[in-house]
C-alpha positions in Angstrom: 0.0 0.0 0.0 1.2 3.2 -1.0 1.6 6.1 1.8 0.7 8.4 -1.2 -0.4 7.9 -5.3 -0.8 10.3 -7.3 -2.2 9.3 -11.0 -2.5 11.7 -14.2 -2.4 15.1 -12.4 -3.5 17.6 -14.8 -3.2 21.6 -13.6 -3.9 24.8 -15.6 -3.8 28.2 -14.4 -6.0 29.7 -17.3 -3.8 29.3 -20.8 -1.0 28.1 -18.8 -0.6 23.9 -18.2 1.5 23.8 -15.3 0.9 19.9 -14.8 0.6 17.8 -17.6 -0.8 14.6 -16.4 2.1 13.5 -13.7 2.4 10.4 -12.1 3.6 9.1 -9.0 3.8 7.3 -5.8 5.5 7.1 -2.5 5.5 3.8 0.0 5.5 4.5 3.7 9.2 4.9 5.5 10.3 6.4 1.8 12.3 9.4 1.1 11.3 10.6 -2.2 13.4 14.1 -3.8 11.6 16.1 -6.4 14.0 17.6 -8.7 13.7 20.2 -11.3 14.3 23.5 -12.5 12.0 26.7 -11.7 8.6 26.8 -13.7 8.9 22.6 -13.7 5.3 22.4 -11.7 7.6 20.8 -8.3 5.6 23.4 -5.9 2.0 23.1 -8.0 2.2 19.3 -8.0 3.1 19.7 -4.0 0.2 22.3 -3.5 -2.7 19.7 -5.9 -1.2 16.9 -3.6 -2.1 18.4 -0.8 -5.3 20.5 -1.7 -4.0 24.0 -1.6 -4.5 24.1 -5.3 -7.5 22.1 -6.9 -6.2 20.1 -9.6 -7.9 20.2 -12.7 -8.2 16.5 -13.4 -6.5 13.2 -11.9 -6.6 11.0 -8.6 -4.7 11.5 -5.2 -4.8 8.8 -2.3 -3.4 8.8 1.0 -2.3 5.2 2.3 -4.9 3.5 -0.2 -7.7 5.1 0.3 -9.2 7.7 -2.7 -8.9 11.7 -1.4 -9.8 13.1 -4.0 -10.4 12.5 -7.6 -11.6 14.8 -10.6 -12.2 14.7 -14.5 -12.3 18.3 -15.9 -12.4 20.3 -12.8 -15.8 18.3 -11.5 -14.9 16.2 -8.2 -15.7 12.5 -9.3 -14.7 11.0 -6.2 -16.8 10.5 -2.9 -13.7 11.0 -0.5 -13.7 14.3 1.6 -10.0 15.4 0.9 -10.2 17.7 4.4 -10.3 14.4 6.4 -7.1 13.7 5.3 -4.9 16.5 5.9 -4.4 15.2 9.4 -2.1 12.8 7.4 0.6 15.0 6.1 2.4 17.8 7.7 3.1 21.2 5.0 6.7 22.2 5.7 7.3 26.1 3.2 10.4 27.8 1.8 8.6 31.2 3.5 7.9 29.4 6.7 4.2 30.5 6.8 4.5 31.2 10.6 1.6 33.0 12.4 4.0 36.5 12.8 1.2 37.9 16.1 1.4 34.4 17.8 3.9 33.4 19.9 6.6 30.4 18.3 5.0 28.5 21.5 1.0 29.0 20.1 2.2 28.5 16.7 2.7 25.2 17.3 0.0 24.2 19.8 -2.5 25.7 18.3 -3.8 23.3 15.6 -3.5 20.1 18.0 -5.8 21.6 20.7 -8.7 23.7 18.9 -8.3 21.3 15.7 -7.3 17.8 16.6 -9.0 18.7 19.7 -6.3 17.0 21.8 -5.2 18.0 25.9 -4.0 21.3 25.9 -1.4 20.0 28.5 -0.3 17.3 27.0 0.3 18.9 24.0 2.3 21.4 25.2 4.6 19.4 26.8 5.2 17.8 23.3 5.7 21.0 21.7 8.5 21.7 24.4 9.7 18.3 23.4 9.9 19.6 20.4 11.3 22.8 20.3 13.9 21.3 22.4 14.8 18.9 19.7 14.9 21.7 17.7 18.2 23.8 19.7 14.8 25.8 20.5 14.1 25.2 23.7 14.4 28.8 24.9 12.2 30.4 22.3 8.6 29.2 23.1 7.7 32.4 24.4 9.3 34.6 21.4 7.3 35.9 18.2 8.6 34.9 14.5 10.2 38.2 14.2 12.3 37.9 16.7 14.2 34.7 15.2 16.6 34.0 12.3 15.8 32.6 9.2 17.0 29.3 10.3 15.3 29.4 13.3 11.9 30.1 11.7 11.9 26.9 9.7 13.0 25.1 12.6 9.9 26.1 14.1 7.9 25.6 11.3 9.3 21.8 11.1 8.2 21.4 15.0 4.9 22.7 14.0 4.4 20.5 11.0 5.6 17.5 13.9 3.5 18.3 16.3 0.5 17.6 14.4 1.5 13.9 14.5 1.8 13.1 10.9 2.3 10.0 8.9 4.4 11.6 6.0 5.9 15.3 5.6 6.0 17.7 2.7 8.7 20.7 2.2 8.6 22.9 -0.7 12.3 24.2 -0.8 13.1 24.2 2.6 16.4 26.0 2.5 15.8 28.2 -0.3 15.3 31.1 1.7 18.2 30.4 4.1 22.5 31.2 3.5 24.5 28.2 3.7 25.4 28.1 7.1 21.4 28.0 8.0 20.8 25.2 5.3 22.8 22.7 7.0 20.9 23.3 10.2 17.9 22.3 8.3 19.2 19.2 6.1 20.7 17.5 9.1 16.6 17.6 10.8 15.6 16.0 7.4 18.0 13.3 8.0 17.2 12.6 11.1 13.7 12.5 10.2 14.9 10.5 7.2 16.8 7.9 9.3 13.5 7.9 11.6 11.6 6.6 8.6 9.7 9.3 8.1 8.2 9.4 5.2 8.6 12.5 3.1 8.7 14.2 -0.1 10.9 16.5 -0.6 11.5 19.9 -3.3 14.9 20.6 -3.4 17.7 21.8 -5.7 20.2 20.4 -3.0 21.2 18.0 -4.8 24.0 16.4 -3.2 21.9 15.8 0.0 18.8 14.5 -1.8 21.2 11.9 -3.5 22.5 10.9 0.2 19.2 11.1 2.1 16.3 10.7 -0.7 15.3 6.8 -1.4 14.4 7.4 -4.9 14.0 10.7 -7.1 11.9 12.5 -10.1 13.3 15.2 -12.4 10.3 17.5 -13.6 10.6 19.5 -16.6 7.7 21.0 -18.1 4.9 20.0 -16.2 6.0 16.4 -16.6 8.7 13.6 -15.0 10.7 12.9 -17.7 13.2 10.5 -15.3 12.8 9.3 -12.3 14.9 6.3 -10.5 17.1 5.5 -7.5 18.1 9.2 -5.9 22.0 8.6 -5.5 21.4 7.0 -9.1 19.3 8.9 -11.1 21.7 12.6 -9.7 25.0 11.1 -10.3 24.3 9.0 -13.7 21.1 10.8 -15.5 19.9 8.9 -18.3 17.7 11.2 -19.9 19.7 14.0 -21.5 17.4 16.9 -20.4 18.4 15.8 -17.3 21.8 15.8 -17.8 21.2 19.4 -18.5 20.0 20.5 -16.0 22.4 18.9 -13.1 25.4 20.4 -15.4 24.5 23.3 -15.3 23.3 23.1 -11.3 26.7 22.0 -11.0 28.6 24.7 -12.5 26.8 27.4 -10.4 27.3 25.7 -7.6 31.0 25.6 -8.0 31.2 29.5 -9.1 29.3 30.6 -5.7 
């Protein structure tokens, strides 16, 4: 059973067809890296999977059961996709913290008024995990008050504390200098090496082909490639993929 399947995606945004009928699927424990250049459809296909965007036609499912399913923008499914957002935590490149709440209600928040769980309980978790986080001193502190680095550690907690089966980060470290981006890879692999399972956005590509179980390469609102992730970034088969790693490659080396 897959943790997640998605089949023939299809998104437009008027004249413009960002997704062009993509395909894929993720088994519980697995790591999978979504590669690609900007304008590919990584962060549409991330926003249709989980129901930020409506998809225009296709079929998502959450650990075999239908969510949502549509032909031509008209739901054809019976599934109630809001029931299964308690499945997946939303992890942003902009962090998408609450800047009047305090980092401490930001994550407590959603368990207690949404999942309706003890307000006690849960914020001894959220301690747990800010704590986990090198953030154990910044419960009582508001989003403008932190670094970059810090924010998205907080927004990792946050996604966490919701209990998830399977994570989502669109570009986690694009907004972040170097020196911030490692704090935020090595949570991923230690949520990686915890089995979580995840799917993952990033042009990082040297720690997707390290951490990720198994990649895609979008181009064009399609995969055109997808394989083992050590595999598919070090020895590309398909030349547009090629391409695009070269030339990822050669930037990296002139910063």
């Amino acid at each position: 059973m897959d943790a997640l399947k998605i089949s023939n995606m299809q998104k437009s945004f008027g004249d413009l067809e960002v997704l062009k009928g993509v395909s894929l699927a993720v088994s519980p424990g697995e790591v999978l890296a979504v590669l690609g250049p900007s304008g590919s459809g990584k962060s549409t296909l991330l926003r249709c999977a989980t129901f930020l965007d409506q998809m225009d036609s296709g079929e998502v499912s959450y650990f075999g059961e239908v969510a949502l399913a549509k032909e031509n923008g008209v739901k054809t499914s019976k599934g109630d996709e809001k029931r299964f957002r308690h499945d997946f935590g939303l992890v942003f490149q902009n962090f998408n913290l609450f800047p009047h709440w305090t980092v401490m209600r930001n994550l407590i928040d959603a368990p207690v008024k949404v999942q309706k769980r003890d307000a006690s309980e849960v914020r001894e978790e959220a301690q747990g995990l800010l704590a986990r986080m090198n953030l154990a001193d910044k419960g009582e502190s508001y989003p403008s008050e932190l670094s970059g680095g810090q924010k998205q550690r907080v927004a990792i907690a946050r996604a966490l504390a919701l209990h998830p089966k399977m994570l989502f980060f669109d570009e986690p470290t694009s907004a972040l200098d170097p020196e911030l981006t490692g704090e935020i890879l090595a949570i991923i692999r230690s949520l990686a090496e915890e089995k979580m399972t995840m799917v993952i956005v990033t042009h990082e590509m040297e720690f997707a082909a390290g951490v990720a179980d198994r990649a895609v390469f979008m181009d064009g609102g399609r995969v055109l490639e997808e394989g083992p992730a050590d595999e598919l970034i070090h020895h590309p088969t398909q030349e547009r993929t090629k391409q695009f790693l070269n030339k990822l490659r050669g930037e990296t080396r002139r910063a």
